[in-house]
TIKOLVO-341231 format. One line per 5 residues: number of its first residue (from 1); their letters; for each residue x, y, z of C-alpha. Coordinates in Angstrom, 2 decimals, always signed. Example, Ala and Ser with C-alpha at 12.3 -4.5 7.8 and 13.67 -1.06 7.14 Angstrom:
1	AS	+12.30 -4.50 +7.80; +13.67 -1.06 +7.14
This chain:
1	XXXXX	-113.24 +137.78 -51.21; -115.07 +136.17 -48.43; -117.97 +136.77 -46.07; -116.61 +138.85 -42.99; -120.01 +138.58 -40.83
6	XXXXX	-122.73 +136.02 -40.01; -126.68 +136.67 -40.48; -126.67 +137.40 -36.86; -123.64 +139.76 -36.70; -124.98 +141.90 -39.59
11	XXXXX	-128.54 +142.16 -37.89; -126.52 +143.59 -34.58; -124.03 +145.65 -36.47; -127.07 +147.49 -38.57; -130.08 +147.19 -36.01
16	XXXXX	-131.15 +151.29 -34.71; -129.36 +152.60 -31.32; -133.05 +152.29 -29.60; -133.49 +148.85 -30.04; -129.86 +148.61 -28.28
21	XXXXX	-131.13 +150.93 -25.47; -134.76 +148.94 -25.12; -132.26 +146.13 -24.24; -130.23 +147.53 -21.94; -133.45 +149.25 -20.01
26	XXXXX	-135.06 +146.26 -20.15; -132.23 +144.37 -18.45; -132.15 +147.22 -15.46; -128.03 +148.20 -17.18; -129.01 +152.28 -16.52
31	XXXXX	-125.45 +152.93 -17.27; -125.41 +151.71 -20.74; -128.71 +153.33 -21.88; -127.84 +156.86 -20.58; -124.39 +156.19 -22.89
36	XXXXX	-126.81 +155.74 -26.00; -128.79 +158.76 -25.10; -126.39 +161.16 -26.41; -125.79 +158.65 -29.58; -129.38 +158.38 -30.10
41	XXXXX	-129.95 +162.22 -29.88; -127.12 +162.77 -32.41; -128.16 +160.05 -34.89; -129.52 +162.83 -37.10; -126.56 +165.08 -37.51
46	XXXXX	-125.10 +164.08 -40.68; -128.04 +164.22 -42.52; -129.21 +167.15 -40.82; -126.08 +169.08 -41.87; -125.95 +167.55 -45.26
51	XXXXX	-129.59 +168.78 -46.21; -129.16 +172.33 -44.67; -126.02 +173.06 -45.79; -127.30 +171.98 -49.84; -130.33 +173.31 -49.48
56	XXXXX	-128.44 +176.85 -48.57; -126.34 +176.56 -51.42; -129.18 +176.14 -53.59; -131.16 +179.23 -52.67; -127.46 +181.05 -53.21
61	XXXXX	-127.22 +179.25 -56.64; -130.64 +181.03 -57.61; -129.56 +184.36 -56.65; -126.73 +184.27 -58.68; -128.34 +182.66 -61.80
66	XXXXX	-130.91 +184.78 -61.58; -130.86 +187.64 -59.89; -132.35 +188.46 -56.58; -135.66 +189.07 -57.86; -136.23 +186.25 -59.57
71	XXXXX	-134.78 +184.28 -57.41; -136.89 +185.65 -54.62; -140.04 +184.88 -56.85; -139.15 +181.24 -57.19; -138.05 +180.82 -53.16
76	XXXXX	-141.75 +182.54 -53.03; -143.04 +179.73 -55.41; -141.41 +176.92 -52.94; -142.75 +178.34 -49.69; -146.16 +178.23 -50.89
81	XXXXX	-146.01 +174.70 -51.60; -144.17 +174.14 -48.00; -146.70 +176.00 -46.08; -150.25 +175.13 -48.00; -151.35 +172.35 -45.21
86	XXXXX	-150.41 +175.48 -42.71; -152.75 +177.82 -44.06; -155.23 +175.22 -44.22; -154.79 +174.19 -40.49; -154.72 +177.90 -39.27
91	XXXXX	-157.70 +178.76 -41.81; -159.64 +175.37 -39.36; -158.84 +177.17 -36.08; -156.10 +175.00 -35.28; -153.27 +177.48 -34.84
96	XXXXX	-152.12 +175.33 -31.43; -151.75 +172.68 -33.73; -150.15 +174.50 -36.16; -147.66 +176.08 -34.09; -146.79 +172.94 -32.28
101	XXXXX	-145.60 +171.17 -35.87; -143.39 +173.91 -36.33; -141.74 +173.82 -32.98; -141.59 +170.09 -33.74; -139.12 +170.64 -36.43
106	XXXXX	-137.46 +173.57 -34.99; -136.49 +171.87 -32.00; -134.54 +168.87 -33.61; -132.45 +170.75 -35.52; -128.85 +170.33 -34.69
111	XXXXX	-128.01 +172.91 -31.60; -131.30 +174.17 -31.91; -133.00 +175.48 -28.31; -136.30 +176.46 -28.54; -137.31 +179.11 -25.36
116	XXXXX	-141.32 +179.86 -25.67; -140.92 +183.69 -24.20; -144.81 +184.53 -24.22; -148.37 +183.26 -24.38; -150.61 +186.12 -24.42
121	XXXXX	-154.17 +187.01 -25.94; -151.81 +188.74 -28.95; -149.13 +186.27 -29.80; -147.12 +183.53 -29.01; -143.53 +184.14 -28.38
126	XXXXX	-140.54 +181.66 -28.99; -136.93 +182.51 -29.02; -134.78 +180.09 -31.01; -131.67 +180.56 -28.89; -130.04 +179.65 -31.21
131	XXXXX	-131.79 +178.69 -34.37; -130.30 +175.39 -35.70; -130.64 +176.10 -39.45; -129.72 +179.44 -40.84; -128.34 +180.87 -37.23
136	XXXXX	-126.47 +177.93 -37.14; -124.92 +178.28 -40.65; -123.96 +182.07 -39.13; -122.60 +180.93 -36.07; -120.11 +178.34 -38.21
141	XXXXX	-119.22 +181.47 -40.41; -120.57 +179.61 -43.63; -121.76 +183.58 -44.44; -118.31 +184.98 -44.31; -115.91 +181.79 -45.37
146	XXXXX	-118.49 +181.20 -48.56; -120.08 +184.45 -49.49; -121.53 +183.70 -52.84; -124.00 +180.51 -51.62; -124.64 +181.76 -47.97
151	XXXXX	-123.99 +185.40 -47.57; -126.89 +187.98 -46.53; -129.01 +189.44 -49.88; -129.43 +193.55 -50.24; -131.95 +192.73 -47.41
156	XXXXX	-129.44 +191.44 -44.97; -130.91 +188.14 -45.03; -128.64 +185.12 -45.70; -129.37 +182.59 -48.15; -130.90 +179.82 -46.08
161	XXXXX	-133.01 +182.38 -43.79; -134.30 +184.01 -47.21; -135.83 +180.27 -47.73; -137.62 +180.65 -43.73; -138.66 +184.55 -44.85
166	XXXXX	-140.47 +182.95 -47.90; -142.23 +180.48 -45.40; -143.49 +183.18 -43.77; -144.81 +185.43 -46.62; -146.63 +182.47 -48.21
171	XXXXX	-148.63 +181.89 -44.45; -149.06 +185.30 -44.17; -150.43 +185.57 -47.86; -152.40 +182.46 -47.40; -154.29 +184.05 -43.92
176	XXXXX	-154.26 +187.72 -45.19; -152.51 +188.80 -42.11; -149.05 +188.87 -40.36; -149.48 +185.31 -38.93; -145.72 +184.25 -38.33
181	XXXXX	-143.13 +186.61 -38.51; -139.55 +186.68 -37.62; -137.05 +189.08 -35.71; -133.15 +188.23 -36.16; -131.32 +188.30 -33.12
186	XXXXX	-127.03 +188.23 -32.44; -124.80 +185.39 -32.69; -127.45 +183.30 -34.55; -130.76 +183.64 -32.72; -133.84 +184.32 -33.47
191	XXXXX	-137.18 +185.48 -32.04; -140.74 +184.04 -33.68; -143.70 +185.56 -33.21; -147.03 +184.14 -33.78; -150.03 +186.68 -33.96
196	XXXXX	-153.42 +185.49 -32.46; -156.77 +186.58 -33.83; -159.69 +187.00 -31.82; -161.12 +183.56 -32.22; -157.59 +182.12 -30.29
201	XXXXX	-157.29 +180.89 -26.95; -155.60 +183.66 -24.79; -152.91 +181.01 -23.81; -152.45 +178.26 -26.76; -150.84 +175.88 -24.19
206	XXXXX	-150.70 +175.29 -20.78; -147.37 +175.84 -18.44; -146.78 +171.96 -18.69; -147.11 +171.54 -22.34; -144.81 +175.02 -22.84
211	XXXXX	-142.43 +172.82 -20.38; -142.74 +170.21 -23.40; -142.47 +172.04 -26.21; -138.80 +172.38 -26.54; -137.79 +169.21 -25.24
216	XXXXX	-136.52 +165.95 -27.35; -137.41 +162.80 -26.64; -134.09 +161.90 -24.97; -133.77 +164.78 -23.47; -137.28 +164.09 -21.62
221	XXXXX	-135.42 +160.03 -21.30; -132.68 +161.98 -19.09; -134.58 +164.20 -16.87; -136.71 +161.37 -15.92; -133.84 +158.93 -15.58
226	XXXXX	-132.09 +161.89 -13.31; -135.32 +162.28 -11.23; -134.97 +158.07 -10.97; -137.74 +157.83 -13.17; -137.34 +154.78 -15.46
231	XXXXX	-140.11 +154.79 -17.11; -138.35 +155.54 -20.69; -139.95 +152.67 -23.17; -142.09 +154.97 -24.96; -139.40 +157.61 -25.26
236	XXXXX	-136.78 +155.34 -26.78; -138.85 +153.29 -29.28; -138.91 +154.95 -32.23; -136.95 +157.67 -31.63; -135.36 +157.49 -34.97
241	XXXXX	-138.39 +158.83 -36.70; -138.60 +161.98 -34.28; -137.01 +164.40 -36.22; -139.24 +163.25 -39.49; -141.11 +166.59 -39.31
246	XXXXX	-137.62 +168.49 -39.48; -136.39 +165.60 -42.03; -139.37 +165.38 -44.08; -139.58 +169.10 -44.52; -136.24 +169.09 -46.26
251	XXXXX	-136.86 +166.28 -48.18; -139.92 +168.48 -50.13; -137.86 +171.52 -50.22; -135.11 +169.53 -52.11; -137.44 +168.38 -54.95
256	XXXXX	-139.17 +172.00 -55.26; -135.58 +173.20 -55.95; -135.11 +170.64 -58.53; -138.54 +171.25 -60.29; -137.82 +174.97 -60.00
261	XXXXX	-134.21 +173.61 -61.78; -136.03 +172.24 -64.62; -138.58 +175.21 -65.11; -135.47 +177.24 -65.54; -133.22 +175.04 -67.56
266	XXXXX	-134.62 +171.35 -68.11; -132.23 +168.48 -67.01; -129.30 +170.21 -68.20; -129.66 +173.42 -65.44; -130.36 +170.34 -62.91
271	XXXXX	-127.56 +168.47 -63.66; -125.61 +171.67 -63.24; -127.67 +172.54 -59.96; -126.19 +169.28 -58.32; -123.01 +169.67 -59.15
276	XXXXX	-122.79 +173.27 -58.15; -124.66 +172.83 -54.62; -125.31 +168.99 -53.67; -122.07 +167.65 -54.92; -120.34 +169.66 -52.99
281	XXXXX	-121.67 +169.23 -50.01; -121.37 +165.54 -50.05; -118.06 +164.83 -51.13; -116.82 +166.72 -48.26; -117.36 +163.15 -46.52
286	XXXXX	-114.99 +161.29 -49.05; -111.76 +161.02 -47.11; -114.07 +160.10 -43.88; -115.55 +157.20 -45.55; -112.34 +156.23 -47.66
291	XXXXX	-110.62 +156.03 -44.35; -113.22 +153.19 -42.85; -113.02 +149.61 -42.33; -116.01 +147.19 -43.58; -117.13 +147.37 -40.29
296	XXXXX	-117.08 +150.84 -39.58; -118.80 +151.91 -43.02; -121.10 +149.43 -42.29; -122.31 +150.41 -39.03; -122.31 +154.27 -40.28
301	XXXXX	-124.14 +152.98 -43.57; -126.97 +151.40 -41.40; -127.06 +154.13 -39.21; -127.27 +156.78 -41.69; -130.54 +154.57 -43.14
306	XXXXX	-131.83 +153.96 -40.09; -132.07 +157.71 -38.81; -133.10 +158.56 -42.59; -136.60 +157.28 -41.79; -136.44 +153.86 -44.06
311	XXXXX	-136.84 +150.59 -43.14; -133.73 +148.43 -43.79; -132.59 +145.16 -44.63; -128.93 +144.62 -45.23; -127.05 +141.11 -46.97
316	XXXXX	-124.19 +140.59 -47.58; -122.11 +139.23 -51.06; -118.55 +138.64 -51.44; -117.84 +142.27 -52.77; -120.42 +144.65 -51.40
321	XXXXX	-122.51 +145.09 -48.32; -126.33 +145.43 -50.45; -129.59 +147.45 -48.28; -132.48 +146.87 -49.44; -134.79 +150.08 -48.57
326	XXXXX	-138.60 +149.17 -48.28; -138.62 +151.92 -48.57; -136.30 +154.68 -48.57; -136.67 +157.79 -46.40; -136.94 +159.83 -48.69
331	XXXXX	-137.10 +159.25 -52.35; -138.97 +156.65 -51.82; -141.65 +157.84 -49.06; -142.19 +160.70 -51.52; -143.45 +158.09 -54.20
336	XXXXX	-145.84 +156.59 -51.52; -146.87 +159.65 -50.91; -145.79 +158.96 -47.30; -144.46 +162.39 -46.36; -145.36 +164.39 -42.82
341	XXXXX	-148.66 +166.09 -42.77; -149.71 +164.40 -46.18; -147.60 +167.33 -47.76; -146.25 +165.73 -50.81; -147.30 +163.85 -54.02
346	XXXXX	-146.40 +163.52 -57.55; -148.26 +164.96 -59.91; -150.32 +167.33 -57.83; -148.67 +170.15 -57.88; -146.03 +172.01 -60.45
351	XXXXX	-143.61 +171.51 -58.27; -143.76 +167.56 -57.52; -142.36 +166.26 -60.93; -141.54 +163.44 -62.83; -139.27 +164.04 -65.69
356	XXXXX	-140.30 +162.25 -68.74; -137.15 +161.84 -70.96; -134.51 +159.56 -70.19; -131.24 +162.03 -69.01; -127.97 +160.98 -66.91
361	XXXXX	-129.57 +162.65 -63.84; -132.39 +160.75 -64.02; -130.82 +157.62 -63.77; -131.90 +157.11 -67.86; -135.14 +156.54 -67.26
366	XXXXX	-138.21 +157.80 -68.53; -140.98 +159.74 -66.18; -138.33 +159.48 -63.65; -139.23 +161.31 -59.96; -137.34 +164.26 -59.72
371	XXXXX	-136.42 +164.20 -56.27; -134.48 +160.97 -57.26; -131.78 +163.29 -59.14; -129.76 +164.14 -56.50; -128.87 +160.19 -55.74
376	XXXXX	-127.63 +159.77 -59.24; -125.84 +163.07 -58.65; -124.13 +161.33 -55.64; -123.36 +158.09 -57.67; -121.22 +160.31 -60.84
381	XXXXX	-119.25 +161.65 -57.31; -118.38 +158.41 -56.58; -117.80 +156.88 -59.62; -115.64 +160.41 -61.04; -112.74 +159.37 -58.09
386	XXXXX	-114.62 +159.03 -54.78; -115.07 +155.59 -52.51; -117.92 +153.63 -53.73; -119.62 +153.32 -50.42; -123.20 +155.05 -51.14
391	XXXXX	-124.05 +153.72 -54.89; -127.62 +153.91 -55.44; -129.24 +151.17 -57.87; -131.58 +153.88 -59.64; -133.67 +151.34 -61.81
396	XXXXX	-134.49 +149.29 -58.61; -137.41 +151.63 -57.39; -139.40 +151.67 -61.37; -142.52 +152.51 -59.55; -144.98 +153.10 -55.89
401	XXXXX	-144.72 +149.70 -53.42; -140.62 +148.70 -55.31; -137.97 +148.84 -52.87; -135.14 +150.89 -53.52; -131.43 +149.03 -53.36
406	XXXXX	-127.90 +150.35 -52.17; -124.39 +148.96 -52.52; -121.63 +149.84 -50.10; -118.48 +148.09 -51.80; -115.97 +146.55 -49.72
411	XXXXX	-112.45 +148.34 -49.54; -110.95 +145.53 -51.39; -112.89 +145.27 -54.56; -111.12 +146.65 -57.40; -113.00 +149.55 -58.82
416	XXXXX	-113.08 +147.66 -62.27; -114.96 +144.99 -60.81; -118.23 +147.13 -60.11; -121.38 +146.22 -61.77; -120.88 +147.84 -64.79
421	XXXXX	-124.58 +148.94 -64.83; -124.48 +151.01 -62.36; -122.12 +154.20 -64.16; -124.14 +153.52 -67.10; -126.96 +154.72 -65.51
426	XXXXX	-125.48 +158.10 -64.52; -123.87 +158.44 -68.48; -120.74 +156.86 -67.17; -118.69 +154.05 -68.74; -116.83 +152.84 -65.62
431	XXXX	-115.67 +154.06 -62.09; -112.81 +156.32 -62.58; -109.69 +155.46 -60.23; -110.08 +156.78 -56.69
């Protein structure tokens, strides 16, 4: 096979949206940036509904493993590792702060709109009209069309808002007091409620910063560029990385589950785990990506990366399309120790693991990060029948400060002709025929 693109074609075809849209507002074309608004804003989606809907499945996985108490003691486990920099920040005074970071996240997620309904000397009010995690899941009947991973518990709580309940209880536990709690609306919505204490500010914000709070960055882009405002720079650089606090979130949750996997059944429960919820969830893209030219995979591969917080650099070879992720997003940021709100680290806590004996889901490797699981979980997909366009190299990142590596194989390399490394490192002997 040949090379399809030149240096400078592969830089445009894999460069962010924003970087397009700088461009365009830089050359006064209005028209073209307010068609990459909508792009830009939706750059998150797939990712967005590939962690929520897995993470969902999860906490459904644990209740039928285990029961609903235990599994309601380990979701318990997991929010009090999510919410420990909260109760610290509250505990400092800081509950405008606080409160902000959580709107932060709330607000990206995917048909998520955030209504603050009161600021008064007792609490802060915001309606989530609708919510854009579990109310979303309920709105596209997940709960009724998949009972056993998303359906409401005894409580009438579904699986993913059990995981938001558990968030709560550890704040609350944390402060000694009903700090944040929760009131589930119709058709997906749902109203938050954040209790002051005397030491608060009777308002926590003022009327222009509660005009803020639920607004995107490209949704602030178009109302300015509708009031012929073009002052929009600041709004479009970097917009890829707005929704980290909503990405980054997820990202910790995922490798609590799989620590809480091992605690309950070693490798061989998380191996099952991934199958059972993550698996699923991504194959559901197969025929999608199977049905894509070079091109097209490319420019969705790059995408994907780009709005998955990494920095990228993508080559090309005669077979494959290779990114090099310095470093990944995820996996990788959580080595660093790079996450949101300095929330995550290896080793600190029980539930940020390494695993130290080489297994298939762990890539073979010894002291492997957990988190890094799910990738080789996503590699035996591919390899068991599924296009080989998101193969992870998992012996590329060995420690902190290595990039992490990617192959997207073109359509016309025979499966055969794979580096034969790579299904050896998920217990594999060669890609199975698609």
């Amino acid at each position: 096979m040949s090379r399809q693109f030149t240096p400078e074609q592969l830089h445009d075809l894999t460069r962010p949206i924003e970087e397009k849209a700088l461009e365009a507002l830089r050359a006064g074309d209005l028209d073209t940036v307010k068609k990459l608004l909508p792009k830009m804003a939706r750059g998150h989606e797939g990712l967005d509904a590939l962690g929520l809907h897995a993470i969902a499945r999860k906490v459904g996985k644990l209740r039928v493993d285990l029961g609903e108490d235990e599994a309601r003691a380990a979701l318990d486990k997991i929010g009090g590792e999510l919410m420990r920099t909260w109760v610290a920040q509250f505990r400092a005074g800081d509950m405008k702060g606080a409160v902000a970071d959580l709107m932060s996240m709330f607000r990206v997620q995917t048909g998520a709109v955030v209504e603050p309904v009161a600021d008064t000397p007792e609490a802060f009010v915001v309606d989530l009209a609708p919510c854009g995690s579990g109310g979303r899941l309920e709105r596209q009947g997940a709960t009724r069309k998949y009972p056993e991973a998303y359906a409401n518990w005894s409580d009438g709580v579904s699986s993913f808002c059990q995981l938001c309940k558990a968030a709560q209880r550890a704040l609350n536990t944390g402060l000694g007091r009903e700090a944040w709690t929760t009131e589930k609306g119709a058709d997906g919505h749902c109203r938050l409620r954040f209790a002051k204490t005397a030491g608060d500010p009777a308002e926590l914000y003022t009327a222009e910063e509660k005009a803020e709070l639920p607004l995107t960055r490209c949704a602030k882009a178009e109302q300015k560029l509708a009031a012929g405002d073009t002052d929009i720079a600041h709004l479009l650089d970097g917009q890829r990385f707005e929704w980290m606090p909503w990405h980054d979130v997820f990202v910790c949750l995922l490798e609590y589950f799989y620590a809480t996997a091992l605690d309950i059944g070693g490798p061989e429960y998380l191996s099952e785990m991934l199958r059972d919820t993550y698996e699923g969830a991504f194959t559901i893209g197969f025929p999608h990506y199977a049905a894509m030219s070079d091109e097209a995979l490319l420019t969705e591969i790059a995408r994907t990366w780009n709005y998955h917080c990494a920095t990228i650099e993508v080559h090309e070879e005669d077979d494959r399309f290779v990114v090099t992720l310095d470093p990944c997003g995820s996996g990788g940021r959580l080595l660093r120790g790079e996450m949101w709100r300095d929330m995550f680290h290896y080793g600190k806590t029980p539930l940020a693991r390494f695993i130290r004996d080489p297994h298939p889901i762990n890539f073979t490797r010894e002291n492997a990060p957990a988190y890094c699981t799910h990738c080789a979980a996503s590699n035996r997909a591919q390899f068991r029948g599924g296009p080989l366009f998101f193969i992870i190299d998992g012996h590329a990142q060995m420690k902190p400060g290595m990039a992490c590596r990617q192959y997207s194989y073109k359509k016309a390399t025979p499966r055969d002709a794979i580096d034969p490394a790579l299904p050896r490192q998920v217990g594999m002997e060669r890609a199975e025929p698609l």
